[in-house]
C-alpha positions as CSV (number, residue, x, y, z in Angstrom):
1,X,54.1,158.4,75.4
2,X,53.5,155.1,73.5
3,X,55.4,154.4,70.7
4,X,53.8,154.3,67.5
5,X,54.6,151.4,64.9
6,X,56.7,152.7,62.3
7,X,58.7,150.5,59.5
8,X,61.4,152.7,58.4
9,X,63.5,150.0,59.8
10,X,61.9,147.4,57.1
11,X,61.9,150.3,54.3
12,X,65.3,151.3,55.1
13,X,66.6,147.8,55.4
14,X,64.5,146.1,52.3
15,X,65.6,149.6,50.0
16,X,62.0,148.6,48.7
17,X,63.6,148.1,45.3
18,X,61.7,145.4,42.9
19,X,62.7,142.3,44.5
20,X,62.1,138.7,42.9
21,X,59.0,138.0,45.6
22,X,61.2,135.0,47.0
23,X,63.6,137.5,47.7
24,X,61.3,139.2,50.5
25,X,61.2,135.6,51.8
26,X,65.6,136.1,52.4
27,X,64.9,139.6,53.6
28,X,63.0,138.7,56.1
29,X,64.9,135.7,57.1
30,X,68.2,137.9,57.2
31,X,66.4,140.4,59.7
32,X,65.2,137.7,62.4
33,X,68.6,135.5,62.0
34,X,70.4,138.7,62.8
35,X,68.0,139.3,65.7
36,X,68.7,135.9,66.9
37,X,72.4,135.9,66.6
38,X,72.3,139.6,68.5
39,X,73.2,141.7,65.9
40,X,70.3,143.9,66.0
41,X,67.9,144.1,69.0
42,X,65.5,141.7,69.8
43,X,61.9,142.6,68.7
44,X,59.0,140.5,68.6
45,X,56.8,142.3,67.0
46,X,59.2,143.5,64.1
47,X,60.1,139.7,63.6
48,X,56.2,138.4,63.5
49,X,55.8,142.0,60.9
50,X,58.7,140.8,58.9
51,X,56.9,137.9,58.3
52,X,53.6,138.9,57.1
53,X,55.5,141.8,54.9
54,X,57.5,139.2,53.3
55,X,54.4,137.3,52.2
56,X,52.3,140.5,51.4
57,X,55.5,141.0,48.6
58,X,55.9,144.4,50.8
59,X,52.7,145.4,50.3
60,X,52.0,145.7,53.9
61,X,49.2,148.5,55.2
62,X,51.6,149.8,57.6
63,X,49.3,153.2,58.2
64,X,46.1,151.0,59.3
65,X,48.6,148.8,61.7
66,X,49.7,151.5,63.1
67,X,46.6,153.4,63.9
68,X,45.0,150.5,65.0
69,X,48.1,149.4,67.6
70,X,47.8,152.6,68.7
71,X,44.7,153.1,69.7
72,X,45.2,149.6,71.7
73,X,48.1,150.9,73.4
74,X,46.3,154.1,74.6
75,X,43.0,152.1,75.8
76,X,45.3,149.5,77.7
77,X,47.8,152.4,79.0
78,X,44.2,154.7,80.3
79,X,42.6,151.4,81.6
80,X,46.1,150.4,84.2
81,X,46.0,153.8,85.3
82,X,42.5,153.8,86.3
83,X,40.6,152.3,88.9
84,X,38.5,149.4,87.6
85,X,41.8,147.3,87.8
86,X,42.4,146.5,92.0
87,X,45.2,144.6,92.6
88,X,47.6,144.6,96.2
89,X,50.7,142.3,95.5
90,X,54.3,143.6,95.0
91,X,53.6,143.1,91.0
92,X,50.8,145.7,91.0
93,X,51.8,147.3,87.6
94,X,53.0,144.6,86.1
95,X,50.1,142.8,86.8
96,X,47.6,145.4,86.1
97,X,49.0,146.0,82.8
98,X,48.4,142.3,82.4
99,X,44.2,142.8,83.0
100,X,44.4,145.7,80.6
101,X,45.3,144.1,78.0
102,X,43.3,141.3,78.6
103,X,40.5,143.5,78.7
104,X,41.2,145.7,76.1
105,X,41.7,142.6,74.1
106,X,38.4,140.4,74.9
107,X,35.9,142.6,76.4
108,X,34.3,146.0,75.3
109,X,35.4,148.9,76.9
110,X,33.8,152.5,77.3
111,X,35.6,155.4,76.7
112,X,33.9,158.6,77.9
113,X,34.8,161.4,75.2
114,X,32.8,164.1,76.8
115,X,30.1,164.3,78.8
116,X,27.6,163.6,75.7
117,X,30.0,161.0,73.7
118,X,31.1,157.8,75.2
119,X,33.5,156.0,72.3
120,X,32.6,152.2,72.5
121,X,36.0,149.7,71.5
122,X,34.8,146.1,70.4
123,X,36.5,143.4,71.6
124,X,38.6,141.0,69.2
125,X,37.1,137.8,68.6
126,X,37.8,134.5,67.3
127,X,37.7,133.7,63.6
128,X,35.8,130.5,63.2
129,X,36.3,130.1,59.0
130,X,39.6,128.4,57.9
131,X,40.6,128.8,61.8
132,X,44.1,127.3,60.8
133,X,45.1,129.0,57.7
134,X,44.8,126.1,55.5
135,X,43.2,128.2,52.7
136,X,43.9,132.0,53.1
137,X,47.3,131.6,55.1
138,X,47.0,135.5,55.8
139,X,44.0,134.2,58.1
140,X,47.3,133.9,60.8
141,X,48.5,137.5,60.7
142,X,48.5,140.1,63.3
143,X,47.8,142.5,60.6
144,X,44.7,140.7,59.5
145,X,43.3,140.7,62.8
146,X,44.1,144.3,63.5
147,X,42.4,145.0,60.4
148,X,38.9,142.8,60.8
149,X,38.9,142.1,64.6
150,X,38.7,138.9,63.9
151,X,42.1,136.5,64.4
152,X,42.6,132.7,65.7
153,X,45.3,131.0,68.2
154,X,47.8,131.7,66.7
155,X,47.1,136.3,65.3
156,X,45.8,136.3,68.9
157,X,48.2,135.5,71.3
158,X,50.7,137.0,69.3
159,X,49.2,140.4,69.3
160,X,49.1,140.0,73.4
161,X,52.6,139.5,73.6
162,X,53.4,142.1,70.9
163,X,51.2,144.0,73.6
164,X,53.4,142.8,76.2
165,X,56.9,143.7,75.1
166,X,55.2,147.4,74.5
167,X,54.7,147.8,77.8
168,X,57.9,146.0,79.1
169,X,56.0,143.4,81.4
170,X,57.1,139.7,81.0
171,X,55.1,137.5,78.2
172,X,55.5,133.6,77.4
173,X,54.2,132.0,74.4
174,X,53.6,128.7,75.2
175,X,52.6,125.4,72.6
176,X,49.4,122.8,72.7
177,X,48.5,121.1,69.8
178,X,48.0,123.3,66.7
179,X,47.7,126.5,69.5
180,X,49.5,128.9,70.7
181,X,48.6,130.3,73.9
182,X,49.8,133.0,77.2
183,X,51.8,132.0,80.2
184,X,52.1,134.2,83.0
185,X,53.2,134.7,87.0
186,X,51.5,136.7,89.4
187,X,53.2,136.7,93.1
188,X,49.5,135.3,94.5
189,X,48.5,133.2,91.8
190,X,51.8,131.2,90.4
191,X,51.7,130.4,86.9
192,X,48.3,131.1,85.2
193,X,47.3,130.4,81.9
194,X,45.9,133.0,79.1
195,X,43.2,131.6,76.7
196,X,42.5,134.7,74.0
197,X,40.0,132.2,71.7
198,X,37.7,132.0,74.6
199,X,38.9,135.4,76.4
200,X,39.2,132.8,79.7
201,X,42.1,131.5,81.9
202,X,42.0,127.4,81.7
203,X,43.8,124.8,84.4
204,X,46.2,123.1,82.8
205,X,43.9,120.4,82.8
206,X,42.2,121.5,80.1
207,X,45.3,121.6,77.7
208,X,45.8,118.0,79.4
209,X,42.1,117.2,78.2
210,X,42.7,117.3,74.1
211,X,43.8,114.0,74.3
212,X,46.6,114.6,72.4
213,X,49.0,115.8,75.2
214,X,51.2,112.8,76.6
215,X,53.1,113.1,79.9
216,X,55.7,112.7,77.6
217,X,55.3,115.5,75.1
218,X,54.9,117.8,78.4
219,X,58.2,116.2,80.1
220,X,59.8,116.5,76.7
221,X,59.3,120.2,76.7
222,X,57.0,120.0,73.2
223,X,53.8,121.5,75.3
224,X,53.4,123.7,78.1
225,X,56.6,125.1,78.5
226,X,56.9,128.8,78.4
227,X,58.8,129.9,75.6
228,X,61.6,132.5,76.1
229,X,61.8,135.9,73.6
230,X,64.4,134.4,71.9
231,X,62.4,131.4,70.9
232,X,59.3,133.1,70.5
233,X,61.3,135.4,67.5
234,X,63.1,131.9,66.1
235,X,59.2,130.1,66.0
236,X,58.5,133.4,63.3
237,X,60.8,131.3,60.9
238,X,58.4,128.6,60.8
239,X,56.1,131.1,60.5
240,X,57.7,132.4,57.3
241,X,58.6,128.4,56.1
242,X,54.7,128.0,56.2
243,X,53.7,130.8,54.3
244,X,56.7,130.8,51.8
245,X,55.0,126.9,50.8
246,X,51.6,128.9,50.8
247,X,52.6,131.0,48.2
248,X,55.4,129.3,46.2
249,X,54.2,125.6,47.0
250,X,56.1,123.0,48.4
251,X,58.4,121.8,45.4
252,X,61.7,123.7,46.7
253,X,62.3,122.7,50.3
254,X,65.6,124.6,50.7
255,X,64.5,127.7,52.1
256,X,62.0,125.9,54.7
257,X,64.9,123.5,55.5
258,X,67.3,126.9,56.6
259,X,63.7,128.5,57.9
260,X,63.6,125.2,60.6
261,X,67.0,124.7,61.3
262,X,67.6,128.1,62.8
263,X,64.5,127.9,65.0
264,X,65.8,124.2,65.9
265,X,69.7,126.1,67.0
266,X,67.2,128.0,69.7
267,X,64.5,126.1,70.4
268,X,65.2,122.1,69.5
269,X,61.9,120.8,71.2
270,X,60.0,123.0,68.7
271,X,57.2,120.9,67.4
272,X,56.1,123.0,64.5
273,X,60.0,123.4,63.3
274,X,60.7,119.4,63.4
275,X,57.0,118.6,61.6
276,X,57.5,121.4,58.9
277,X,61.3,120.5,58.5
278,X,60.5,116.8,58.0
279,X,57.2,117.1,55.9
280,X,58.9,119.5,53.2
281,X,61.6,116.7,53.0
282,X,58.8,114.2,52.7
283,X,56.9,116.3,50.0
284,X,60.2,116.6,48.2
285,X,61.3,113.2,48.2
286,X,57.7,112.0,46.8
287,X,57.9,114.6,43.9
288,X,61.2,113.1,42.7
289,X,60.1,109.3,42.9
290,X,56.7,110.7,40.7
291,X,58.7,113.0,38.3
292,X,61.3,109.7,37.9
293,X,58.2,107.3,37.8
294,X,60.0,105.1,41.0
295,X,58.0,103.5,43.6
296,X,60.5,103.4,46.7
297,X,62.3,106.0,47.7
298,X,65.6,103.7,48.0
299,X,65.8,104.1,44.1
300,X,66.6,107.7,44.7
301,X,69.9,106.3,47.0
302,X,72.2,107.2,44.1
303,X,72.3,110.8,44.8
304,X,74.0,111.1,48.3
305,X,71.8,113.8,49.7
306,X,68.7,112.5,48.8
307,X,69.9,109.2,50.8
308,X,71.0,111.5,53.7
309,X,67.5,113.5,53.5
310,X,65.6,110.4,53.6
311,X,67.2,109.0,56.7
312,X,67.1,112.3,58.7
313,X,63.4,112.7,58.1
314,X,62.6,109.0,59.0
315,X,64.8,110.5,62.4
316,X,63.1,113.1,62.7
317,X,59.9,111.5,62.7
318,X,60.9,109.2,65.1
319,X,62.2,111.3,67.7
320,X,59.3,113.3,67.4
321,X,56.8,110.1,68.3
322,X,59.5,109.0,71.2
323,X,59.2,112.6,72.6
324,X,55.7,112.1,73.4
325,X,54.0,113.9,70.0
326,X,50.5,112.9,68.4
327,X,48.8,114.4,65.5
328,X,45.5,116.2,66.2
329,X,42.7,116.8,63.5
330,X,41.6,119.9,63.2
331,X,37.9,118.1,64.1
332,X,39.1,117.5,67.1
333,X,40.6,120.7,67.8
334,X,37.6,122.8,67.1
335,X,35.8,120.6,69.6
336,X,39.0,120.9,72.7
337,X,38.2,124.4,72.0
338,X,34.5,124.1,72.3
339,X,35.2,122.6,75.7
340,X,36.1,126.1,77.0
341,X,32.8,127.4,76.0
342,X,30.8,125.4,76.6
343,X,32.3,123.9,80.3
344,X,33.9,127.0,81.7
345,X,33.4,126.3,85.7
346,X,34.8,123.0,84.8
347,X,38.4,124.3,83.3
348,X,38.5,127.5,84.5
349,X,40.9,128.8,87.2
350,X,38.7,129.9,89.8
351,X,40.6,132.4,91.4
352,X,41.5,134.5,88.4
């Protein structure tokens, strides 16, 4: 029987008394350190959830996430068990839990009911306004996807994987610039690649054909490498860093700081950790020299911890540029994603 999503672990846990908002922010953080550092069991899906409850103030619809989840989990568990899936090798079911999902996921599926009623599901596409989050951060969640049908690479991927770990079949996340997408083995393919924005499977080629991926940044481990569970929880810090300076704004850098320097403990290659880490030092900096009306930074030296902030950023930075790393426009992103589209024999892997 599939699970259903229940939070009585987040409601039990949070005592859902009036919290200071920030506080969420700490609650949530507490729940996914202690995931990381094995004192509770290591959950995906809770730590994305905690993230997106901490930002909704604890105003998450947890009755429409879990009917909606549900009803994904039965169409994917109905499809593996029937025949429209053919697959021989010695990871048959793990494999053919794989195509469900994908399936379930990017294409629309009929459901006979009865012999008068066929129940149509829609497939989930890709969210084209504010594709990044840069606006309506929400625009990342699992939960707003769920909800619309409508997510982007980063709500989409995630809600494969959450998929994934349902059904006990292994999952990697794995990073390209600004993206998130799937990793996978099959004993007759190797390593394949997932696309869910374009519902395809691309060479690596086409991650190689951004522009913006160095042999560097790929030998470096900052894109392409398959994340492991652990490091897929840890990156839902940044995840909560990012949308704690969405709501609060980017004046206190403290709890971003902590956010990044756990997911750096478990995954120290994490591009999205180092950036965020080094640009809410940055922002910080910046806002004292303007509130003090100083125009170099060095002014600021006094203060011993300012002087030790401004040095690790500029190391940060630096390290990130010698590991291979190059900013991407957005521009430019929406068009690497075009690519997909609009070249598919091109970048494709033909025998998927």
């Amino acid at each position: 029987m599939i699970k259903r999503i229940l939070f009585i672990l987040i409601v039990n846990s949070c005592n859902l008394e009036v919290y200071p908002q920030q506080a969420y922010c700490e609650q949530a953080y507490s729940h996914i350190e202690n995931m990381l550092s094995d004192k509770t069991e290591l959950n995906f899906k809770d730590a994305v959830l905690f993230t997106e409850y901490a930002y909704y103030d604890g105003r998450l619809d947890t009755q429409m996430i879990s009917e909606e989840y549900e009803t994904l989990c039965r169409l994917i568990n109905g499809l593996s068990q029937s025949q429209l899936i053919t697959y021989i090798d010695r990871d048959k079911e793990i494999i053919t839990k794989h195509a469900a999902i994908f399936k379930v996921l990017t294409d629309t599926v009929l459901i006979p009911v009865d012999s008068m009623l066929i129940y149509e599901h829609k497939p989930l596409t890709y969210d084209f306004e504010d594709p990044l989050g840069q606006t309506d951060w929400a625009k990342m969640f699992v939960s707003k996807l769920l909800e619309k049908g409508k997510g982007n690479c980063h709500s989409l991927p995630y809600l494969y994987k959450i998929l994934a770990d349902q059904f006990n079949i292994p999952c990697h996340l794995a990073f390209a610039p600004n993206h998130i997408y799937i990793k996978l083995f099959s004993e007759k393919s190797g390593w394949y690649n997932t696309e869910l924005t374009s519902g395809t499977f691309p060479i690596d080629a086409w991650i190689i054909a951004s522009g913006y991926v160095t042999i560097d940044a790929i030998r470096n481990s900052l894109y392409m490498d398959t994340l492991s569970n652990k490091q897929a929880v840890a990156n839902c810090l940044v995840d909560l860093a990012q949308g704690y300076q969405h709501k609060y704004g980017k004046d206190n850098p403290e709890f971003v700081i902590k956010c990044c320097n756990k997911v750096l403990e478990y995954h120290p290659t994490n591009v999205k950790a180092i950036l965020t880490k080094a640009e809410a030092q940055k922002h910080y900096i910046h806002s004292l020299m303007k509130a003090k009306n100083l125009k170099s930074p060095e002014s600021l030296f006094t203060d011993q911890s300012i002087k030790d902030m401004y040095s690790e950023m500029e190391s940060l930075y630096v390290e990130l540029h010698k590991s291979g790393y190059r900013q991407m426009p957005e521009e430019m992103y929406m068009q690497w994603l075009d690519l997909l589209r609009k070249e598919p024999d091109k970048y494709s892997n033909k025998e998927l």
